[in-house]
mmCIF file of the C-alpha atoms, coordinates in Angstrom:
data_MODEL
# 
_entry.id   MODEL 
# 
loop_
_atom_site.group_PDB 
_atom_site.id 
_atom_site.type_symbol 
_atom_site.label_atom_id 
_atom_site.label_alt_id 
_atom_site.label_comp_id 
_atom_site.label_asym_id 
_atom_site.label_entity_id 
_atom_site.label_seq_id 
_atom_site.pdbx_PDB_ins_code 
_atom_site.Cartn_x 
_atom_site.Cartn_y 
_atom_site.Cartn_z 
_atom_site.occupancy 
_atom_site.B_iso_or_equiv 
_atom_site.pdbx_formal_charge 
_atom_site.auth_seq_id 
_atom_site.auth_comp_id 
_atom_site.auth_asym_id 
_atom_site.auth_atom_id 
_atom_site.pdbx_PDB_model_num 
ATOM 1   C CA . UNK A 1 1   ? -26.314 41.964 11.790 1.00 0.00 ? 1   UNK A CA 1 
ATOM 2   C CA . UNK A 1 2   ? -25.239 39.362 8.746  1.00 0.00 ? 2   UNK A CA 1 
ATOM 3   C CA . UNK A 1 3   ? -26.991 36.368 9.872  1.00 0.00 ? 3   UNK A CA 1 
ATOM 4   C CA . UNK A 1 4   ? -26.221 33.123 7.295  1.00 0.00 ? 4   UNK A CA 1 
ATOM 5   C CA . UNK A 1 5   ? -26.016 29.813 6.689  1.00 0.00 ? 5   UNK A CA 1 
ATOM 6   C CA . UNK A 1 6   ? -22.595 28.509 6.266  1.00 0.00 ? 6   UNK A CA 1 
ATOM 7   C CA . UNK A 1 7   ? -22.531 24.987 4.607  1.00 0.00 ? 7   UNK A CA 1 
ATOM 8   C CA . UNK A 1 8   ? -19.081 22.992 5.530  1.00 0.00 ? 8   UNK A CA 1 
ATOM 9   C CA . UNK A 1 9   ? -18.149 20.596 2.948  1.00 0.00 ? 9   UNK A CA 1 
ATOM 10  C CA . UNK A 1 10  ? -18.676 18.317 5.520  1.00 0.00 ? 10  UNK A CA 1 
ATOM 11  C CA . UNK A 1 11  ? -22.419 18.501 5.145  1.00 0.00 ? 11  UNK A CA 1 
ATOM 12  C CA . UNK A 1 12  ? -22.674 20.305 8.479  1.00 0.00 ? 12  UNK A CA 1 
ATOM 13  C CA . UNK A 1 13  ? -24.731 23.350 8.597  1.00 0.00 ? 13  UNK A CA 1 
ATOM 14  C CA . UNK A 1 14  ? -24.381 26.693 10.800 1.00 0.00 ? 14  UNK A CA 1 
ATOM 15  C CA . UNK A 1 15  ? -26.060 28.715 11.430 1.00 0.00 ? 15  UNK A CA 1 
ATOM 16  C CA . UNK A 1 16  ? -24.925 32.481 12.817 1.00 0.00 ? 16  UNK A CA 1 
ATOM 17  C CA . UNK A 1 17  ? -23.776 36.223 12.716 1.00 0.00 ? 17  UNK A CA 1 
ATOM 18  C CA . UNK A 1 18  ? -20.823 36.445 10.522 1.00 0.00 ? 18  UNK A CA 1 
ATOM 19  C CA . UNK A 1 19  ? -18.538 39.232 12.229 1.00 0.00 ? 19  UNK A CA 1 
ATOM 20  C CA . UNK A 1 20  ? -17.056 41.842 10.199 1.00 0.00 ? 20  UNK A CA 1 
ATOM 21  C CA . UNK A 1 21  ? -13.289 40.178 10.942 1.00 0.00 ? 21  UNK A CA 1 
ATOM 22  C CA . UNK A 1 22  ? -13.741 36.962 8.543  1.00 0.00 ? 22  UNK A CA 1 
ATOM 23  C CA . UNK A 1 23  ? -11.943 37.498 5.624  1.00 0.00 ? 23  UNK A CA 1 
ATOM 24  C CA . UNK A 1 24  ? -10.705 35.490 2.968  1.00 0.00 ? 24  UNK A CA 1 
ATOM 25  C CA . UNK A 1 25  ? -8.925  32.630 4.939  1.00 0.00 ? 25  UNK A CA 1 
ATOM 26  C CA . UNK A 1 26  ? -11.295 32.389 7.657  1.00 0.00 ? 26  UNK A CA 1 
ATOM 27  C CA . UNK A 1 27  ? -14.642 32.887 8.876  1.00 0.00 ? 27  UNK A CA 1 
ATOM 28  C CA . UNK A 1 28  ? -15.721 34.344 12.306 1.00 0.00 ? 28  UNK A CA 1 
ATOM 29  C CA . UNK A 1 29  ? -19.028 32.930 13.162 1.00 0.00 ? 29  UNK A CA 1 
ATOM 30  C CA . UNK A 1 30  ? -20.678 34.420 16.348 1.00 0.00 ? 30  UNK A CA 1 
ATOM 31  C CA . UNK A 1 31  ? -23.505 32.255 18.657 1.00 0.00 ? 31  UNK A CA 1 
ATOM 32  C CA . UNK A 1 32  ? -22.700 29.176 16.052 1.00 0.00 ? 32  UNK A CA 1 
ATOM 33  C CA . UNK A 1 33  ? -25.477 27.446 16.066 1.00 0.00 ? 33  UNK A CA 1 
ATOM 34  C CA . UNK A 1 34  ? -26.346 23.529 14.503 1.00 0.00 ? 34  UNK A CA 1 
ATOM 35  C CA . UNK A 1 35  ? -29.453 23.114 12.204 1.00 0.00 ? 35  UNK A CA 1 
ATOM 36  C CA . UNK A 1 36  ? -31.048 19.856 11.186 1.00 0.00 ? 36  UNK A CA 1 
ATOM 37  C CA . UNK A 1 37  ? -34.301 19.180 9.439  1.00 0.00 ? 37  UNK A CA 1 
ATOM 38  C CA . UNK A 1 38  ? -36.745 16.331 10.691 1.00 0.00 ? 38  UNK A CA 1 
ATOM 39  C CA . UNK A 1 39  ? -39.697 14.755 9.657  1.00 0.00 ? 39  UNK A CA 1 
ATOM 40  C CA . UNK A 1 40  ? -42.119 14.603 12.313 1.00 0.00 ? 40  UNK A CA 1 
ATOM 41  C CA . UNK A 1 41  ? -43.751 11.387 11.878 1.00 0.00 ? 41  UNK A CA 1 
ATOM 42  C CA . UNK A 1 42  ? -46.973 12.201 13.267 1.00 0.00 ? 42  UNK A CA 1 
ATOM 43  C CA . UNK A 1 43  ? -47.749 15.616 11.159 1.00 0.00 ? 43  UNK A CA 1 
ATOM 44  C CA . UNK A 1 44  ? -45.597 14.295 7.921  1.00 0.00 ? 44  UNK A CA 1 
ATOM 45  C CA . UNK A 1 45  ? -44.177 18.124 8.481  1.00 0.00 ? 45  UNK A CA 1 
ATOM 46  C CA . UNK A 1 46  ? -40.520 18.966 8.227  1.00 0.00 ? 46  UNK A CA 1 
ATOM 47  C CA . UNK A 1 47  ? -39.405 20.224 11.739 1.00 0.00 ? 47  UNK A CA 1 
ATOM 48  C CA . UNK A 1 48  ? -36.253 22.579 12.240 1.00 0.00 ? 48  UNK A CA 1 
ATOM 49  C CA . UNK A 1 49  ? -34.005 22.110 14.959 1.00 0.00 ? 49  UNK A CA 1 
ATOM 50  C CA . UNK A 1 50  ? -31.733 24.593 16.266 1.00 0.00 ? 50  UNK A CA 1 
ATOM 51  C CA . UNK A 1 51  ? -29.106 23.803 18.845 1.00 0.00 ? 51  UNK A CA 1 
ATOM 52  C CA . UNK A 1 52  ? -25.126 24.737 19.822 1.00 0.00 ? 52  UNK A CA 1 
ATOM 53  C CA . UNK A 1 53  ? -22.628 24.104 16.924 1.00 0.00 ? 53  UNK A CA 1 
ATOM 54  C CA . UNK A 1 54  ? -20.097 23.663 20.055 1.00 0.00 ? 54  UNK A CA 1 
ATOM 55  C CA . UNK A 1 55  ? -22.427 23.038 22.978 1.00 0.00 ? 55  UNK A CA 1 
ATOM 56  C CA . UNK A 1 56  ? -18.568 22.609 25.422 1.00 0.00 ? 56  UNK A CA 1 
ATOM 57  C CA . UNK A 1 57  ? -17.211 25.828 24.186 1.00 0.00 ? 57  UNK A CA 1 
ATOM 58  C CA . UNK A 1 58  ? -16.847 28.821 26.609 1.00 0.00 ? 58  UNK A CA 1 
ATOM 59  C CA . UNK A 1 59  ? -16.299 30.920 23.874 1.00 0.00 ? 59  UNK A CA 1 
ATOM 60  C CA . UNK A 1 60  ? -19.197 32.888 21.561 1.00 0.00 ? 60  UNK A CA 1 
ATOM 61  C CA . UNK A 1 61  ? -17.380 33.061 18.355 1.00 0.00 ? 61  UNK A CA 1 
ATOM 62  C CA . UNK A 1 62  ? -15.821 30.272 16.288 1.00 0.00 ? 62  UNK A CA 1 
ATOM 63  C CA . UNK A 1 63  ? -12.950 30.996 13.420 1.00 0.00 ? 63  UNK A CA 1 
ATOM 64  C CA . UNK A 1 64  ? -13.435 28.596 10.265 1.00 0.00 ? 64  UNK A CA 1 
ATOM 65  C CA . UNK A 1 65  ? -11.110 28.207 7.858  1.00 0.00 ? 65  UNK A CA 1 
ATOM 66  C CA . UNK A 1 66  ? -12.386 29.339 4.433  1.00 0.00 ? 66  UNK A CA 1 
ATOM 67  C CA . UNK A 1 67  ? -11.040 25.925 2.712  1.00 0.00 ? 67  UNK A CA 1 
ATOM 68  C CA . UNK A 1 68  ? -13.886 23.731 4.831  1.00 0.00 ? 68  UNK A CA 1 
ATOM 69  C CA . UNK A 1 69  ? -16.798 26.537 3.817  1.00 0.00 ? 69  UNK A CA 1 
ATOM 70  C CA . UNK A 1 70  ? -18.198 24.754 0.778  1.00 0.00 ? 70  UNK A CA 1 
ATOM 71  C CA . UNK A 1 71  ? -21.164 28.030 0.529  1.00 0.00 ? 71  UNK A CA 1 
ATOM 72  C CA . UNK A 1 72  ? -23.157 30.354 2.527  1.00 0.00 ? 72  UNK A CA 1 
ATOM 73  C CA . UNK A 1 73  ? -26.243 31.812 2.076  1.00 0.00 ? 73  UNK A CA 1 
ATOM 74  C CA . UNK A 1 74  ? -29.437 33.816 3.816  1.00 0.00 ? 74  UNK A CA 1 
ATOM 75  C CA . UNK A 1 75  ? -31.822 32.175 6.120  1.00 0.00 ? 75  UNK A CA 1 
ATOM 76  C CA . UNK A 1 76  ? -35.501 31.871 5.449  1.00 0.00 ? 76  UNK A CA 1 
ATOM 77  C CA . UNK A 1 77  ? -37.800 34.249 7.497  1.00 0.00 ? 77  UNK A CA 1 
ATOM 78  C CA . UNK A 1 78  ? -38.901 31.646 9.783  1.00 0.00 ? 78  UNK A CA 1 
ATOM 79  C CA . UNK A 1 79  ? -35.349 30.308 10.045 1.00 0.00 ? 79  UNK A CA 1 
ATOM 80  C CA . UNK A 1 80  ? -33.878 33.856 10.984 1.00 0.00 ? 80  UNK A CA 1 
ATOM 81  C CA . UNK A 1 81  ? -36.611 34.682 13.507 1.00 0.00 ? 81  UNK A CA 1 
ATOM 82  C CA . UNK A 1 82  ? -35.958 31.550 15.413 1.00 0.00 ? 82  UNK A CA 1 
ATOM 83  C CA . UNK A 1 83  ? -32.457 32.502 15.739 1.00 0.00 ? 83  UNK A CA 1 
ATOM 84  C CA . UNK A 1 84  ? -33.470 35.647 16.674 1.00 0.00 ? 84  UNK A CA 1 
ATOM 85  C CA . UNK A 1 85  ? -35.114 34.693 19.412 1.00 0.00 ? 85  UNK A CA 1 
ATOM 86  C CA . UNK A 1 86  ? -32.974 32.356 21.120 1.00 0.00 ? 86  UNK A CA 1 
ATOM 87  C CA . UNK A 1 87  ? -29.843 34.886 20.359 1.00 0.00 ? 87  UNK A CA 1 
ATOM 88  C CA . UNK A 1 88  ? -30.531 38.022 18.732 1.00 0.00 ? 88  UNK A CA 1 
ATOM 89  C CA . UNK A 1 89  ? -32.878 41.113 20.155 1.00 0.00 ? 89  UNK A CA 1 
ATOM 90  C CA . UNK A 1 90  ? -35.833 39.075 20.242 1.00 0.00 ? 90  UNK A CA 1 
ATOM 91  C CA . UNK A 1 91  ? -37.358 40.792 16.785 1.00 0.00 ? 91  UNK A CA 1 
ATOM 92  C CA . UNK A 1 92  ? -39.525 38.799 14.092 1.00 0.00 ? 92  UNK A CA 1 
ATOM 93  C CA . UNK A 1 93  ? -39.805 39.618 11.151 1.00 0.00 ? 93  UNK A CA 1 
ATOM 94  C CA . UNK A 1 94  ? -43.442 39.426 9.686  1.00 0.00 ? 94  UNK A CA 1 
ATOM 95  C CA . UNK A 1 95  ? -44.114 37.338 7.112  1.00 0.00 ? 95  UNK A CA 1 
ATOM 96  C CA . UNK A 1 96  ? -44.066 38.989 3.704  1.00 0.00 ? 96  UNK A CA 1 
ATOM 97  C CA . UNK A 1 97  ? -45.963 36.176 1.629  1.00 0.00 ? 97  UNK A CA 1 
ATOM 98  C CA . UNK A 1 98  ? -49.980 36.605 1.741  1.00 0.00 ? 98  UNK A CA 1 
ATOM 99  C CA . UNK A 1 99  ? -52.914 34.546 0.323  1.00 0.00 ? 99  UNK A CA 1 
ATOM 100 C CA . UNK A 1 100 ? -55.203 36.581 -1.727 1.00 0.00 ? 100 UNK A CA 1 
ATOM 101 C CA . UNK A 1 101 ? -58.948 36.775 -0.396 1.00 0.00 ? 101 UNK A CA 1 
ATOM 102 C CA . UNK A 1 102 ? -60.848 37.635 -4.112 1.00 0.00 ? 102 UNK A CA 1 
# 
């Protein structure tokens, strides 16, 4: 599974499994999915919210034309397991990063 971020040049970002069909001219995203960032006034924390890039569309998968992709790139950890709970197999993946106790 190639889960990324695609960044339109629009500003828009997506967030989803990039199918093995995209090529050069276009993109196939599947389970597109909308990210914004948020301050939550009340914890001064940055929350993520995750939602449907097309929330009217029967359809799973979404072409994009290459000329509106402005980049893509990987999610964070905590990005990618959200995703992967709402609409992959459900697996985390453990945090890497560790404080050390000396």
């Amino acid at each position: 599974m190639n889960i990324m971020i695609t960044r339109l040049i629009t500003g828009e970002e997506i967030l989803g499994e990039i199918c093995p069909e995209s090529n050069f001219t276009c993109y196939v995203i599947k389970n597109p999915t909308s990210i914004a960032a948020a301050r939550n006034p009340k914890t001064d924390n940055v929350d993520i919210h995750m939602g449907p890039w097309l929330p009217l569309s029967a359809e799973k998968t979404v072409k994009i034309n290459s000329s509106v992709v402005a980049c893509q790139y990987p999610p964070v950890t905590e990005i990618l397991n959200k995703y992967n709970t709402l609409f992959g197999s459900g697996i985390v993946i453990p945090n890497t990063s560790y404080h050390n106790m000396n």
